[in-house]
Each structure stands twice: as C-alpha cells, then as structure tokens.
C-alpha positions in Angstrom: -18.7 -9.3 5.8 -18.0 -7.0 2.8 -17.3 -3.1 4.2 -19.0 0.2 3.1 -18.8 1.4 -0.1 -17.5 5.4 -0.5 -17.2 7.7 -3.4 -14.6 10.7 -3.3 -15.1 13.4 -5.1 -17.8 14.8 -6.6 -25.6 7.3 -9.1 -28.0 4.8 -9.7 -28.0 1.5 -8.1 -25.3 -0.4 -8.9 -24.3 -4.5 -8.5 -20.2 -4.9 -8.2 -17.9 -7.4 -7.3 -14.8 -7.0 -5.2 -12.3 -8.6 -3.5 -13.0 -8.5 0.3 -11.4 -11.4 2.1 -7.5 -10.6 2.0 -6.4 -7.3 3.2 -3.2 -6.6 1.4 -0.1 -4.1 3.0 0.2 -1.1 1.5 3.6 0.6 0.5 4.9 4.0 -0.3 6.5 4.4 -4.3 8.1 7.4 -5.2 7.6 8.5 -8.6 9.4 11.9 -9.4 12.2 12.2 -6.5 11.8 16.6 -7.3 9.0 17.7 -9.2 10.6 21.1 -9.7 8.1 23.0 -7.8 6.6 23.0 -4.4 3.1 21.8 -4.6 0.8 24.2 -2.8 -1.8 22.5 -4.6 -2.2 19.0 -5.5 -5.3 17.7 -7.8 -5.9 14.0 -9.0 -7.6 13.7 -12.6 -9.6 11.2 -13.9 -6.8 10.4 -16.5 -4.6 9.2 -12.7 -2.5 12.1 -13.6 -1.7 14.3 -10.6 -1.6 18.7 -11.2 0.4 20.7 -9.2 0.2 24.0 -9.0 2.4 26.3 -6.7 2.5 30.2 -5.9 4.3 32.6 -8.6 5.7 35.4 -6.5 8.9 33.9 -5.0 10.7 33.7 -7.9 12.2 30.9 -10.5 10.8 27.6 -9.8 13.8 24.1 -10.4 11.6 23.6 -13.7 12.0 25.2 -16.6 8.9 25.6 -19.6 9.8 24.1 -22.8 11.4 25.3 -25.6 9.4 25.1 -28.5 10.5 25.8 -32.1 13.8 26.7 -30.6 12.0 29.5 -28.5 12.1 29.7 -24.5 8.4 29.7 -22.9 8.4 32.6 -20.9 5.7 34.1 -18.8 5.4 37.7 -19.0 3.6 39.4 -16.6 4.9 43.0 -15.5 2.7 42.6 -12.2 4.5 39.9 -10.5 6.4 40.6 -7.2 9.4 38.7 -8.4 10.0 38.2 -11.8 8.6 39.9 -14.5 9.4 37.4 -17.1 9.9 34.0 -15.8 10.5 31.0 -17.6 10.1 28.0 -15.4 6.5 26.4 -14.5 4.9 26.5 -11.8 2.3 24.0 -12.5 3.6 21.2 -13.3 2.0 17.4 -14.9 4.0 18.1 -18.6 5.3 21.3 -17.3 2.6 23.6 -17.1 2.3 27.8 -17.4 0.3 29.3 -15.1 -0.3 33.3 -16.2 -1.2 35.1 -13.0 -0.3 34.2 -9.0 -2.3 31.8 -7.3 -1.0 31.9 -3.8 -4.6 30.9 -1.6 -6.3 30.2 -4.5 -9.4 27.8 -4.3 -10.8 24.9 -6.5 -13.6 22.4 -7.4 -13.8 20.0 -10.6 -16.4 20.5 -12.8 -19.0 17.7 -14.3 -17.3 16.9 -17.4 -13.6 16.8 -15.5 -12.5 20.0 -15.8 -10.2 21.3 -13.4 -11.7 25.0 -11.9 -9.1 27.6 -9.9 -10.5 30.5 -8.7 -8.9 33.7 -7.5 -5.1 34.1 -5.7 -2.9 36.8 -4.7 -1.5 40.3 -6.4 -3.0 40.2 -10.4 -4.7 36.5 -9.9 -7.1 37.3 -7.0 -9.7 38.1 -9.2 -9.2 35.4 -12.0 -10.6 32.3 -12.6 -8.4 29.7 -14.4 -9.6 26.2 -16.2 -7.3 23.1 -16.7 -9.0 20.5 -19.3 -7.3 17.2 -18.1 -6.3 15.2 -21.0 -4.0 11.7 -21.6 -0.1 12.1 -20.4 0.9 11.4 -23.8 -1.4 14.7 -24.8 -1.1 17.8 -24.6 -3.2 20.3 -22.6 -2.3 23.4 -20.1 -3.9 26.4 -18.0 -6.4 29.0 -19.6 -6.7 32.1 -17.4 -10.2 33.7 -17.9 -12.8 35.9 -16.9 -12.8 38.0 -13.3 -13.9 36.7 -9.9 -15.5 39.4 -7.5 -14.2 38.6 -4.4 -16.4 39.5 -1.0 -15.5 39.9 2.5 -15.9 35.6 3.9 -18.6 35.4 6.5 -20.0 32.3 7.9 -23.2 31.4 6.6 -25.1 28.9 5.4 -26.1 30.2 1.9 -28.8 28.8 -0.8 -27.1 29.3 -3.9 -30.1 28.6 -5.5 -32.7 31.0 -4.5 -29.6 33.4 -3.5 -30.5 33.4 -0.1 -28.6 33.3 3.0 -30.3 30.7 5.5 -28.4 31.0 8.6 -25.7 33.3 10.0 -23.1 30.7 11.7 -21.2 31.7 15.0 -17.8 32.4 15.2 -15.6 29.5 16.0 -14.5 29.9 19.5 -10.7 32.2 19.9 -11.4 33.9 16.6 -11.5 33.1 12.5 -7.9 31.4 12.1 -5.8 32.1 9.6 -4.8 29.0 7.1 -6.5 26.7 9.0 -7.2 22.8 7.9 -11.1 22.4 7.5 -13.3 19.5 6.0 -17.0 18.8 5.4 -17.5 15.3 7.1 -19.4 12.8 5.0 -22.8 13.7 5.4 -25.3 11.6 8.0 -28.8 11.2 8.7 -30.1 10.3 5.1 -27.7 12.8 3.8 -29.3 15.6 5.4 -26.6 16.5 8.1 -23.3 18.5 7.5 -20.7 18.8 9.8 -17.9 21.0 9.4 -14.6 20.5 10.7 -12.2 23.4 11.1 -8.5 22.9 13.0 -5.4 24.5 13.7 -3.9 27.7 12.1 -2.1 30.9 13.0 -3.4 33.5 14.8 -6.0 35.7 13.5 -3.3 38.8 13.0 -0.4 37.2 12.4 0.1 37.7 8.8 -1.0 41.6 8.8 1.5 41.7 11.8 3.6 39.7 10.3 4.4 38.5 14.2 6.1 35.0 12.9 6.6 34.2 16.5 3.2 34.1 17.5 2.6 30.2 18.3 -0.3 28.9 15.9 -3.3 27.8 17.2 -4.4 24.0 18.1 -7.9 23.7 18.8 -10.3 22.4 16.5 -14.1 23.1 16.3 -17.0 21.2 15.0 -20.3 22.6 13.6 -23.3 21.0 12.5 -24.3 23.2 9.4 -27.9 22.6 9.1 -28.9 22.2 12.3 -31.4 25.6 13.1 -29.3 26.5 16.1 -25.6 25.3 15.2 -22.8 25.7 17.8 -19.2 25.1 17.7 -17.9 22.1 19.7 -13.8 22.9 20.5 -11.4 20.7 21.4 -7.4 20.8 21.4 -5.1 18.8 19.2 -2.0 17.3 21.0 -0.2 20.0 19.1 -0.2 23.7 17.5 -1.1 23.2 13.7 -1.1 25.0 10.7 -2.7 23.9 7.2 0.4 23.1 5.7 1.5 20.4 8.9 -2.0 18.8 8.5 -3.2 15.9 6.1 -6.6 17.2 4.9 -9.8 15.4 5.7 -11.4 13.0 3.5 -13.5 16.2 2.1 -11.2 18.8 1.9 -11.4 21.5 -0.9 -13.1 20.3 -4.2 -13.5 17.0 -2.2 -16.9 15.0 -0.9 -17.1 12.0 -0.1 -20.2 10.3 0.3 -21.0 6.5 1.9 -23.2 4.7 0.2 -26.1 2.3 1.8 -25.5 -1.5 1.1 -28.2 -3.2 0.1 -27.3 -7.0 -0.3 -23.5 -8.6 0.3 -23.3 -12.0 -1.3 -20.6 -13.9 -0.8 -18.8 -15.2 -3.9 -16.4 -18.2 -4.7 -12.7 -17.3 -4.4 -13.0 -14.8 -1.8 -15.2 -12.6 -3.6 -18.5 -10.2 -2.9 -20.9 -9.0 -4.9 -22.5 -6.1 -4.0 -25.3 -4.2 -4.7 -25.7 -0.5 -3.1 -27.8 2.0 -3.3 -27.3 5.7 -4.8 -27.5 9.4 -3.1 -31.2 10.4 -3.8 -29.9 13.7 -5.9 -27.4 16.1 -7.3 -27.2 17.9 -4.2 -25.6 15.2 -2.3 -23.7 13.7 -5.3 -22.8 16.7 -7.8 -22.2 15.1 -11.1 -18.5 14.5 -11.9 -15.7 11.7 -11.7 -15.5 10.3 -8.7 -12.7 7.9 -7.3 -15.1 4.9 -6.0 -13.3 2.7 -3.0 -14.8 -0.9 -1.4 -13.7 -0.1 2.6 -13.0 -3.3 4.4 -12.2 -3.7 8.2 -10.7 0.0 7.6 -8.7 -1.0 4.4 -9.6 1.1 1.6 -9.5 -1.3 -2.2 -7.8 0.5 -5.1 -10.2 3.3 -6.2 -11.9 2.8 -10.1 -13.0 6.2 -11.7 -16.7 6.4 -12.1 -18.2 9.2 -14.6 -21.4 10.3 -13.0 -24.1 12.3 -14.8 
C-alpha cells in the first residue's frame, strides 16, 4: 500500500505516480569536505542549492570574498566586535557577503523563493536581509535592508491578521530556556490543531552569567496551541541538550510540513502507484511558496521534487 504523501516547507488536488514497492538504502555523500565557515544556518533553495550563513563577530572566516577587477571584497563595518574590515564570507553558496552580524538571527522563505533573515546581534539585530536564490552558474548575494523593531518574546498565540493576541500561553515548566530546539508538529485534526514542541537548552541565566558550567537543561515540553486551555506536557530526554546537539524537527524555523489526505492508491504495472491526494483547504495551512514534496513509504521518505505553489 502506497504511504502518505508530505510537503516540507511552505495545492489543488493532484494525480502522481511514484515508485512505492522497493525501498532503496540510503547513503551519506560528502560534497565540500570544509565549506570555509561554520554553518549556524543552513537553508535549501528551490534551485537544490544549500546557503549557509554563520555569525560575523568572531573574526576571519577559512573563506575569502573574491577578488574582482583585481580588487579584494572587503566588508567594512566599523561596528563589528572583531574585525572592522573583513574580507572572508561568511555566507557562503558562491561565497557570499553578509553586511551586518547575524548571530540568532531568524528566517522564513517567501512565496516567490526568496530567502527572508531577520534581525541578529550588535549592528544586525534590527535588520532584515533578503537572498534572491538564483542558478549556481548565476550570480546573486545578500541585500541588507530596512529596520526590524524588536519586542520583548512572550508566549502567545497572536492573530496577525486582526493584530490581536488570542491567548496568553503558560510558561514551559523550569523556566523559558535559552537556545532551545523547538518545532511545530504537522498539524492534526483537519488541520486545525498545533502542537508545539520545545526541548533542551541552557539554563535560563546562563549567558547573562556567563556560568558555562551550569549543565543544560533536558526536558522537553509539549503544547497544544489552539486548544482554549493549553498546558505544557514535560518529559526528559536521555540526555542534557542544547540547540546546537539536536537535529531539528521536521518543522523547524521557516519549516512546515504538512500531510496530505490520500484519496485513491492504484496500483500500477512495474511496481508503480498512482496517486491522487487531496490539498490543505487554504493559505493558512499551506502558505504559498516552494515546497520540497516526498511520497513516505513504510517510513522511507522518496527523493523530494520542488513544487511551486501559488
């Protein structure tokens, strides 16, 4: 029996073959053995080209920006906390320039592909900062704009519409972490229920402190979002976890993924299925964008296909 279909990321209904009778082994290739930079970030286009984008405030990255018409790409910025003028990337897909810090920075794609990073640390907390993804053999980079007001985070479950906060959320039992790993589960119940996931982390003081011996945390709460009276559920990992220790969930940051309701298998000649599936009823529970679309059978996930949705 042909498995669920997913989307990842951010339709109408749809009839598609697949293969779904031989589960293949996956294996492990390693295309760039150093990409110059540590990847604090890591975002998949719809191009298959991969940006990474790392903090600016520890000094030199291993790569070095291009020279062009025999002149060295520098970044100038007399606000940085370790190098004024720095001429390696730290964004790298052709060796990328990223203007301002964007240590904790957050980001989402937009409809049309376009890669959104919003605030950071020092000068880039308040910026936002657009990457355009375009063909490898192209040539495309960072544009820092515009300024990003920044509030105190609460926990609330906010209509961004109306611009009206619906709920005020609980605290997540032993105190907001910081750097935890957290995920929005695919949504349930005719796409109506949201779970959050939220695990791991230091210690709520630990960086103001900075007390690096303080063990990090290893509990992990659930929340049901919508539900009128939403409580944490808390349970413990087998170990202490920080966000960098943990693979994200399948909805991580500028992630969703979304299952989508089979409405006739067929079976097909050579091992094949056809398959026709039904769409998410809106916008809201789809957003429109490029999503990576996956045929899941027995728990083996196909090779994803990018699927512009509008």
């Amino acid at each position: 029996m042909a498995a669920p279909i997913f989307f990842c990321l951010q339709f109408l209904c749809f009839a598609l073959t697949i293969i779904g009778t031989h589960a293949q082994g996956g294996t492990w290739e390693v295309i760039v053995q150093n990409a110059g930079i540590a990847a604090m970030h890591a975002a998949v286009t719809w191009f298959n080209t991969v940006v990474l984008l790392d903090r600016t405030d520890i000094g030199a990255s291993n790569l070095s920006l291009p020279i062009v018409n025999g002149v060295q790409q520098c970044r100038h910025d007399p606000n940085d906390l370790a190098l004024t003028t720095d001429c390696s990337a730290h964004s790298a897909l052709l060796d990328l320039t990223i203007q301002t810090d964007t240590w904790c920075s957050s980001g989402q794609f937009l409809p049309d592909g376009t890669l959104l990073q919003s605030g950071g640390f020092n000068d880039g907390n308040t910026k936002f900062r657009t990457f355009t993804p375009c063909k490898h053999t192209s040539s495309c980079d960072w544009v820092d704009s515009k300024h990003l007001v920044v509030p105190r985070a609460l926990s609330v479950l906010y209509d961004y519409v109306n611009n009206v906060i619906i709920n005020n959320l609980p605290l997540i039992g032993g105190g907001p972490p910081n750097y935890p790993s957290s995920a929005m589960l695919a949504l349930e119940g005719n796409y109506s229920t949201a779970t959050i996931v939220i695990c791991g982390g230091s210690q709520y003081d630990a960086y103001h402190g900075h007390k690096v011996t303080i063990p990090a945390q290893g509990n992990c709460g659930r929340i049901v979002a919508t539900d009128p009276n939403p409580a944490w559920e808390m349970e413990n990992m087998p170990l202490v976890r920080n966000m960098g220790d943990m693979v994200m969930l399948p909805t991580g940051e500028g992630q969703r993924l979304v299952k989508m309701n089979i409405a006739r298998p067929v079976s097909e000649s050579n091992g094949e299925y056809r398959i026709v599936f039904q769409a998410p009823p809106s916008a809201e529970v789809a957003p429109p964008g490029y999503y990576m679309m996956f045929v899941v059978n027995q728990g083996v996930p196909s090779v994803a296909v990018w699927v512009p949705v509008s």
